[in-house]
C-alpha positions as CSV (number, residue, x, y, z in Angstrom):
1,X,5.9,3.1,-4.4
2,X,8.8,2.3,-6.1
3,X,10.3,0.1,-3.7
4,X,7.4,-2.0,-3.4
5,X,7.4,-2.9,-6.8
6,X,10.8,-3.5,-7.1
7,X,9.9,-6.2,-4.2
8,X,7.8,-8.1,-5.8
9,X,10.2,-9.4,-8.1
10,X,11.5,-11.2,-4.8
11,X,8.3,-12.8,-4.4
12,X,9.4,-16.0,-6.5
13,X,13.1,-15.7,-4.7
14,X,12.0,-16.1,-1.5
15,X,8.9,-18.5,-1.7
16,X,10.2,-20.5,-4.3
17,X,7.0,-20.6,-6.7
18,X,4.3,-18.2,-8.2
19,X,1.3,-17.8,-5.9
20,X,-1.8,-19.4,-5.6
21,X,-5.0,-17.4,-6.7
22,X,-7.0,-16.9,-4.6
23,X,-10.5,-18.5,-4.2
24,X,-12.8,-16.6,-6.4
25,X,-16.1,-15.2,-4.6
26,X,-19.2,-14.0,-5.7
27,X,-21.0,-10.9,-4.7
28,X,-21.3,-10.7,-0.7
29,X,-22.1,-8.1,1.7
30,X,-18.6,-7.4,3.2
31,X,-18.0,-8.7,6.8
32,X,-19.6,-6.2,9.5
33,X,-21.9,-5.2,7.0
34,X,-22.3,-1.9,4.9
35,X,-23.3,-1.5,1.5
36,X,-19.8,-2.4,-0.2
37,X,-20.0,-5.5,-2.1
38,X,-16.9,-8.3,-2.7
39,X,-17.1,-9.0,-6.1
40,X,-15.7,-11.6,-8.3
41,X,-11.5,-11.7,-8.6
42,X,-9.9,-11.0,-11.2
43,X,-8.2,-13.5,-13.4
44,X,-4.8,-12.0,-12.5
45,X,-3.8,-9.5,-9.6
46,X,-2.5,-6.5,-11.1
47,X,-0.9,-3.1,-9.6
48,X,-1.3,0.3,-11.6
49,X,-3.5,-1.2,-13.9
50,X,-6.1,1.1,-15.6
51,X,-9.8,0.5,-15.9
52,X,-12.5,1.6,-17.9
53,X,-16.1,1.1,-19.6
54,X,-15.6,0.0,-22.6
55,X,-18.9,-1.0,-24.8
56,X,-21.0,-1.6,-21.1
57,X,-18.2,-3.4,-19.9
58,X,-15.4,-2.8,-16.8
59,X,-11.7,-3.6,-19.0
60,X,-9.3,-3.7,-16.6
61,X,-6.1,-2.8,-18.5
62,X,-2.4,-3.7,-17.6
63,X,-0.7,-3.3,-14.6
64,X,2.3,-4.9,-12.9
65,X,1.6,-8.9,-11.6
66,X,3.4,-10.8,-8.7
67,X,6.2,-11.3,-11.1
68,X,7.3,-8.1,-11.4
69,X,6.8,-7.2,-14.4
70,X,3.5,-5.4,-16.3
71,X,1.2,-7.2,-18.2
72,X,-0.6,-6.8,-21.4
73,X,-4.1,-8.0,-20.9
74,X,-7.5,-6.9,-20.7
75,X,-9.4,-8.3,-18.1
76,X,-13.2,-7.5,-18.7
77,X,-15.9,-8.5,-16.5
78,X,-19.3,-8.6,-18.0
79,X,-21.2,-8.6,-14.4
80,X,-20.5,-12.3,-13.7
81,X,-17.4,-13.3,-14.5
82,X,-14.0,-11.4,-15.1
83,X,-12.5,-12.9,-18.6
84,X,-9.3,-12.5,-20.6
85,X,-9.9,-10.8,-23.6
86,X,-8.5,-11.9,-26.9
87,X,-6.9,-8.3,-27.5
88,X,-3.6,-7.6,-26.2
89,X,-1.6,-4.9,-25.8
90,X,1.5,-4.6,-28.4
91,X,3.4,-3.4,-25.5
92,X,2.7,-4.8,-21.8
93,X,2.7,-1.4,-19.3
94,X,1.5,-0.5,-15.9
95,X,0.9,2.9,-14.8
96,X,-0.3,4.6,-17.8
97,X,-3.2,7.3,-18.8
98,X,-6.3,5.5,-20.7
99,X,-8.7,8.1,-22.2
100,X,-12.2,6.9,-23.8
101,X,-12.7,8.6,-27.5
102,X,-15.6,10.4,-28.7
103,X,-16.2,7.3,-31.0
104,X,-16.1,5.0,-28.2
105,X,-12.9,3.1,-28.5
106,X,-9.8,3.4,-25.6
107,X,-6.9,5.1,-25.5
108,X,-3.8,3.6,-23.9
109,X,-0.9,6.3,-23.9
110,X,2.3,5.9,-22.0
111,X,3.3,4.1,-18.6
112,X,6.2,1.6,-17.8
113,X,7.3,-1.1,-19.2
114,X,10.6,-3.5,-18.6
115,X,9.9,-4.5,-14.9
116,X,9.5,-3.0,-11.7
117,X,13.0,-3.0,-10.4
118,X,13.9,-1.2,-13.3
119,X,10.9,0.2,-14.9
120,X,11.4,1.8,-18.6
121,X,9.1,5.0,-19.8
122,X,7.2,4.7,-22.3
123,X,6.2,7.2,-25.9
124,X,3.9,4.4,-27.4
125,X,-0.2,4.9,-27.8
126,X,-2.5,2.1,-28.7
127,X,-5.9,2.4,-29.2
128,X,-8.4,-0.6,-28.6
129,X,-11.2,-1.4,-30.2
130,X,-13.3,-4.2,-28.3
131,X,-16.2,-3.8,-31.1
132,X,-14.1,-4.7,-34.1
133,X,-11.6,-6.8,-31.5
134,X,-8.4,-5.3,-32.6
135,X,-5.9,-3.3,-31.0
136,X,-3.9,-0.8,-33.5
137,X,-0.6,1.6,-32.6
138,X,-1.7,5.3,-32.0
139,X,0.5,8.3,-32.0
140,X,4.0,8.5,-30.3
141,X,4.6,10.8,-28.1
142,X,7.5,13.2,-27.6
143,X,8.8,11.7,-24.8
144,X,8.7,8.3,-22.4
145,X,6.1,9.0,-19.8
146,X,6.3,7.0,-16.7
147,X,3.2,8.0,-15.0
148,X,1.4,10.5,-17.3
149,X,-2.2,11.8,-16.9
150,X,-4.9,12.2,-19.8
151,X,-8.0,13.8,-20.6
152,X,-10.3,13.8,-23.7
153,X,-11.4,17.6,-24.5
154,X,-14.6,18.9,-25.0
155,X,-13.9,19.1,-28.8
156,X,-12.4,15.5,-28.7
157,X,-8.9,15.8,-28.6
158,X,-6.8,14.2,-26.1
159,X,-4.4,16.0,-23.9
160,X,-2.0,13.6,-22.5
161,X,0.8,15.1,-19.6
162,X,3.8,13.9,-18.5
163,X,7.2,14.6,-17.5
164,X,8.6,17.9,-19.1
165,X,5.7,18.0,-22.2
166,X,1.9,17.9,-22.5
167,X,0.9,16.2,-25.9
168,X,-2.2,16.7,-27.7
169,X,-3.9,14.2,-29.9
170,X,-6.3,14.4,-32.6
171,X,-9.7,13.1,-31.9
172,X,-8.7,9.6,-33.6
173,X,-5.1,9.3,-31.0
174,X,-3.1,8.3,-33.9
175,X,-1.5,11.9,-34.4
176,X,0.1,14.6,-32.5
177,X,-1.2,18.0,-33.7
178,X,0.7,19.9,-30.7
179,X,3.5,19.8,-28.2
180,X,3.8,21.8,-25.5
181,X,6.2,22.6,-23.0
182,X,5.7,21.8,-19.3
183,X,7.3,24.8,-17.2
184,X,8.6,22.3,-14.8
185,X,9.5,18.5,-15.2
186,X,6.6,16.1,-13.5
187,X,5.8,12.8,-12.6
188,X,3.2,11.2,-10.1
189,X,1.7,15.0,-10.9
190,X,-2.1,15.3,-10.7
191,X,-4.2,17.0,-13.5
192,X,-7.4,18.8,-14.2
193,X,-9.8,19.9,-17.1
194,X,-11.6,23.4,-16.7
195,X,-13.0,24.5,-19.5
196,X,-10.2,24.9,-22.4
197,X,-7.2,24.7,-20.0
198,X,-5.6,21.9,-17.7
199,X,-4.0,22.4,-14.6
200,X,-1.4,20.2,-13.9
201,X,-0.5,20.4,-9.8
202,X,2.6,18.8,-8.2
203,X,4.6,15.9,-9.1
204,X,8.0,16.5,-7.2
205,X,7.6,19.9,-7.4
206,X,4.9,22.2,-5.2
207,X,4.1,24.3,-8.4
208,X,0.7,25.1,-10.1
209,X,0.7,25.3,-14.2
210,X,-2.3,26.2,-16.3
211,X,-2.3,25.3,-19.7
212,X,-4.5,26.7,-22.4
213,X,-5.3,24.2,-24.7
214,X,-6.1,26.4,-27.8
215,X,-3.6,28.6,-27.7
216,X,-0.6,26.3,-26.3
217,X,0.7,29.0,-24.0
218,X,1.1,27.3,-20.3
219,X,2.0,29.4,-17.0
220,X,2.8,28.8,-13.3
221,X,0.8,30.7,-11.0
222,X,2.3,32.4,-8.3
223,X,0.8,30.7,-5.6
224,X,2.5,27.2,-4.4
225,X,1.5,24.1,-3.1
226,X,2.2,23.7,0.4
227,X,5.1,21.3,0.1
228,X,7.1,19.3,-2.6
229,X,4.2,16.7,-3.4
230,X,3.4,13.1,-4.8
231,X,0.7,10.7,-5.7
232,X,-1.7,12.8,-4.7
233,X,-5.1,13.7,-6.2
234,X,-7.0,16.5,-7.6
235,X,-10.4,17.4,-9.1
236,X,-12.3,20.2,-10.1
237,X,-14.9,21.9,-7.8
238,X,-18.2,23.2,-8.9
239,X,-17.4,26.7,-9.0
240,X,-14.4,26.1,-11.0
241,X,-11.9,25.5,-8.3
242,X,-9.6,22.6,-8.3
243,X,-9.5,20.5,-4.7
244,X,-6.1,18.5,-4.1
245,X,-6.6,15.7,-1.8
246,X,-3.8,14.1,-0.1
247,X,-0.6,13.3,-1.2
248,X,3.1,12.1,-0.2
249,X,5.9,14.6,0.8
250,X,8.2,14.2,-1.9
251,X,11.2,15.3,1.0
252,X,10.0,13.2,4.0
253,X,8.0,10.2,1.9
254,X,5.4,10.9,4.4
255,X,1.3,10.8,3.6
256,X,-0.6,14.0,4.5
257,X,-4.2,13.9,5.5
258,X,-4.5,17.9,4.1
259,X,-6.7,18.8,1.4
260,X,-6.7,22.2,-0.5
261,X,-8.7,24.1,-2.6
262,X,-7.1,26.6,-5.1
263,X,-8.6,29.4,-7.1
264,X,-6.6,29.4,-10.3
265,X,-7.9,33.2,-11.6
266,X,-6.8,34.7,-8.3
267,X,-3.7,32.4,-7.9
268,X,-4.9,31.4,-4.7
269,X,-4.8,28.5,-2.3
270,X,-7.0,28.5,0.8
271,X,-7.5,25.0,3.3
272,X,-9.8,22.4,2.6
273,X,-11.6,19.5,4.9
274,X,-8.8,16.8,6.4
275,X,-9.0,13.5,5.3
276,X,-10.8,11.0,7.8
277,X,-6.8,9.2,7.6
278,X,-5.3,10.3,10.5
279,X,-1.9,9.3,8.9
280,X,-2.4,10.8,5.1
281,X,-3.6,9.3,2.2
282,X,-1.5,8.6,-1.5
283,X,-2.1,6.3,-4.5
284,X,-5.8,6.5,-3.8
285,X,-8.1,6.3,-7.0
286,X,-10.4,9.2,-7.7
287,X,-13.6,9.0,-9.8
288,X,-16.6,11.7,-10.5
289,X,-20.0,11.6,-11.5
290,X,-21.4,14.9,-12.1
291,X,-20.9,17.3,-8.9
292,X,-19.6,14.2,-6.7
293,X,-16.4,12.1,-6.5
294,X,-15.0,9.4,-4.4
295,X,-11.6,9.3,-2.8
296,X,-10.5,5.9,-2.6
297,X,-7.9,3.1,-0.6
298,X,-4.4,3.7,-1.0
299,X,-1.9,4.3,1.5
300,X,-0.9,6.3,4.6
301,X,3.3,6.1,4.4
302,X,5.0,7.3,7.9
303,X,8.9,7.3,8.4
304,X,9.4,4.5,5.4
305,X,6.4,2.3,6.7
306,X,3.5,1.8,4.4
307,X,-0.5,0.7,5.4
308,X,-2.0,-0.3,2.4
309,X,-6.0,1.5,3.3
310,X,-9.5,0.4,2.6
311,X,-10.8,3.9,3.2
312,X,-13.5,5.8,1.2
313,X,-14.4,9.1,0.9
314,X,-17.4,11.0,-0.7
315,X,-16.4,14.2,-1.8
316,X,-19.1,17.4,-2.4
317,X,-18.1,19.3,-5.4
318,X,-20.5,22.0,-4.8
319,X,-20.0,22.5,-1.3
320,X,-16.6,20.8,-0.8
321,X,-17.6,18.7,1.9
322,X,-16.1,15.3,2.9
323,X,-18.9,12.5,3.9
324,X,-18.0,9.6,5.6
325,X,-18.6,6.4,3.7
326,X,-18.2,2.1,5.1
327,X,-14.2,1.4,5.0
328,X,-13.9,-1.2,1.7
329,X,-13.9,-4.6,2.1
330,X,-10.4,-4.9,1.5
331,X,-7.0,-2.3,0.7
332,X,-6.8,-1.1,-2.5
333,X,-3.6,0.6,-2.9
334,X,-2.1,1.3,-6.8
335,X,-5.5,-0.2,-7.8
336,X,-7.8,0.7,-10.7
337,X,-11.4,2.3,-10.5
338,X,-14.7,3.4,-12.6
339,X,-17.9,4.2,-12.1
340,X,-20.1,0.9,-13.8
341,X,-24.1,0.6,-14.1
342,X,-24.7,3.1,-11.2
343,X,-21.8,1.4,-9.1
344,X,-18.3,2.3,-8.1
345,X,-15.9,-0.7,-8.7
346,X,-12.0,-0.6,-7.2
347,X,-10.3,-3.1,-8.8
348,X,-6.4,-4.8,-7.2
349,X,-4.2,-3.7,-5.9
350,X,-1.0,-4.3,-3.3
351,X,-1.1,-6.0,-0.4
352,X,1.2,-8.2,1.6
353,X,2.2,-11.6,2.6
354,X,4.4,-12.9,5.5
355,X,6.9,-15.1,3.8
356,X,9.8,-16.5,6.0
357,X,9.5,-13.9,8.5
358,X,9.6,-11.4,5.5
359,X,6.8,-8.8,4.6
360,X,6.4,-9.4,1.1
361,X,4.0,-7.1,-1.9
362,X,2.0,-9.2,-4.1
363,X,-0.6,-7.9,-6.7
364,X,-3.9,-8.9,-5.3
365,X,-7.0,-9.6,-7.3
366,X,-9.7,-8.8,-5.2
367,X,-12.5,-6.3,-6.7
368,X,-14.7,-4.2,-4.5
369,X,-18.1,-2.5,-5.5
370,X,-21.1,0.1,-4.0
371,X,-23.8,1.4,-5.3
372,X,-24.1,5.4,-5.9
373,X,-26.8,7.0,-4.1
374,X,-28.9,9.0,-5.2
């Protein structure tokens, strides 16, 4: 993933000016039909941005541009057009953790900064507010996290997990009312909620941890995943177990198509449904509604060779089925998701250009949309 950022910093070396946004387009049925919609672009093409609802609008936050380095906007559409909004983050980052609060206002913890050739972690939180239109600082955490995960607790906290530490925030996000210890360092990890503890799975390593939120005490459990992994996703089942989906062998670089469910009370892991990619999946985005989710784009990565994918997945939370859903209408790979007035919306992205014979990233603006059925 890295790599591809770093290359689009030689976007303006090697075409010799910024490019061209693309025409904007208003909501189509995709070519060759199927119930995915092309929305309209967004003002800027981002990569690892973060998006949201914020106040019954999609805020598209962040995220690296064809320049190479992040941005600090907040693109929000309001179901015509996308717009820049007068807040700003203090600090431009891509790849961080958003979390809403119980009183409605967004979290922003972590991420990178600098640029994507050398990309700088991040300890900062900001918190906006697009009711009152400000943007304030938040806590700090204990350490720059690169590519951290968060999630707001049933009692309102905010547990945010990266790197060697898991932080927890007070309701408001402008304290840090515990630290705890990771058992082993992580990034590109993948993190769940069940109940009072998070389980935080992979991330360089192929070792589970559960961490108890009340009483701070974290442990590994015996059972391992079944390889070093990356950029890969999990989510909690019905019955309390957590399904990984995908990921990228952290030895090899290579995407895996495996999925696996794993019982964290009996510390075990059993096999799961294989992902309709016959090359693997990484970098998708993941969203639930109730006992559903959706798996979707990223991209399959075989001996150094990335395909950026289009692919979508339904995933059954009770049963843990995968059901086959209409490819996208175009890749979404580092992109942004969330679930939107009964719709799922993908938002950027990477994709390439041919420039001078070379096969140059750019941040693409394109946004993608279906409707949930019921």
């Amino acid at each position: 993933m890295l790599s591809r950022l770093t290359a689009l910093l030689l976007v303006m070396v090697v075409s010799g000016c910024a490019f061209a946004p693309e025409e904007r387009k208003t909501s189509i049925p995709p070519p060759g039909g199927g119930d995915w919609l092309i929305q309209p672009s967004l003002g800027t093409g981002v990569v690892l941005s973060r998006a949201s609802v914020v106040d019954d609008k999609l805020c598209v936050v962040g995220g690296f541009t064809s320049l190479g380095g992040p941005s600090a906007r907040v693109q929000v559409f309001d179901g015509e057009t996308w717009s820049v909004s007068d807040l700003k983050l203090k600090t431009a980052r891509a790849g961080h953790a958003q979390a809403l609060l119980d009183d409605g206002r967004l979290l922003v913890a972590g991420g990178q900064s600098g640029s994507a050739v050398r990309p700088r972690g991040l300890d900062s939180v900001e918190i906006l507010d697009l009711r009152l239109g400000r943007v304030i600082s938040g806590a700090t955490l204990p350490e720059p996290m690169l590519t951290p995960t968060a999630h707001r607790l049933i009692d309102g906290r905010v547990a945010v997990i990266g790197h060697e530490t898991m932080a927890i925030l007070d309701p408001t996000g402008e304290r840090v009312t515990r630290v705890i210890s990771l058992r082993e360092r992580r990034r590109d990890h993948a993190s769940v909620v069940l109940g009072d503890e998070v389980v935080v799975l992979g991330g360089y390593v192929d070792s589970v941890e559960v961490i108890n939120t009340t009483t701070g005490i974290s442990r590994l459990l015996s059972v391992r995943l079944p390889m070093r992994l990356d950029d890969h996703r999990a989510v909690a089942m019905a019955d309390g177990r957590v399904w990984v989906l995908g990921g990228q062998s952290t030895k090899t670089g290579d995407t895996t198509p495996e999925t696996w469910f794993i019982d964290t009370q009996l510390s075990r892991i059993t096999e799961g449904p294989v992902l309709n990619v016959e090359d693997g999946i990484a970098d998708a985005c993941l969203l639930r509604a109730g006992e559903r989710a959706w798996l979707l784009g990223g991209e399959s990565q075989v001996s150094g060779r990335d395909t950026e994918l289009a692919a979508a997945h339904g995933l059954d939370l009770v049963r843990g089925v995968i059901h086959p859903m209409p490819d996208m209408p175009t890749v979404h790979d580092d992109a942004s998701a969330a679930l939107w007035l009964d719709q799922v919306w993908v938002a950027g992205g990477v994709d390439y250009l041919e420039i001078m014979g070379r096969r140059v990233p750019r941040a693409h603006d394109r946004v993608s949309s279906t409707t949930i059925v019921e």
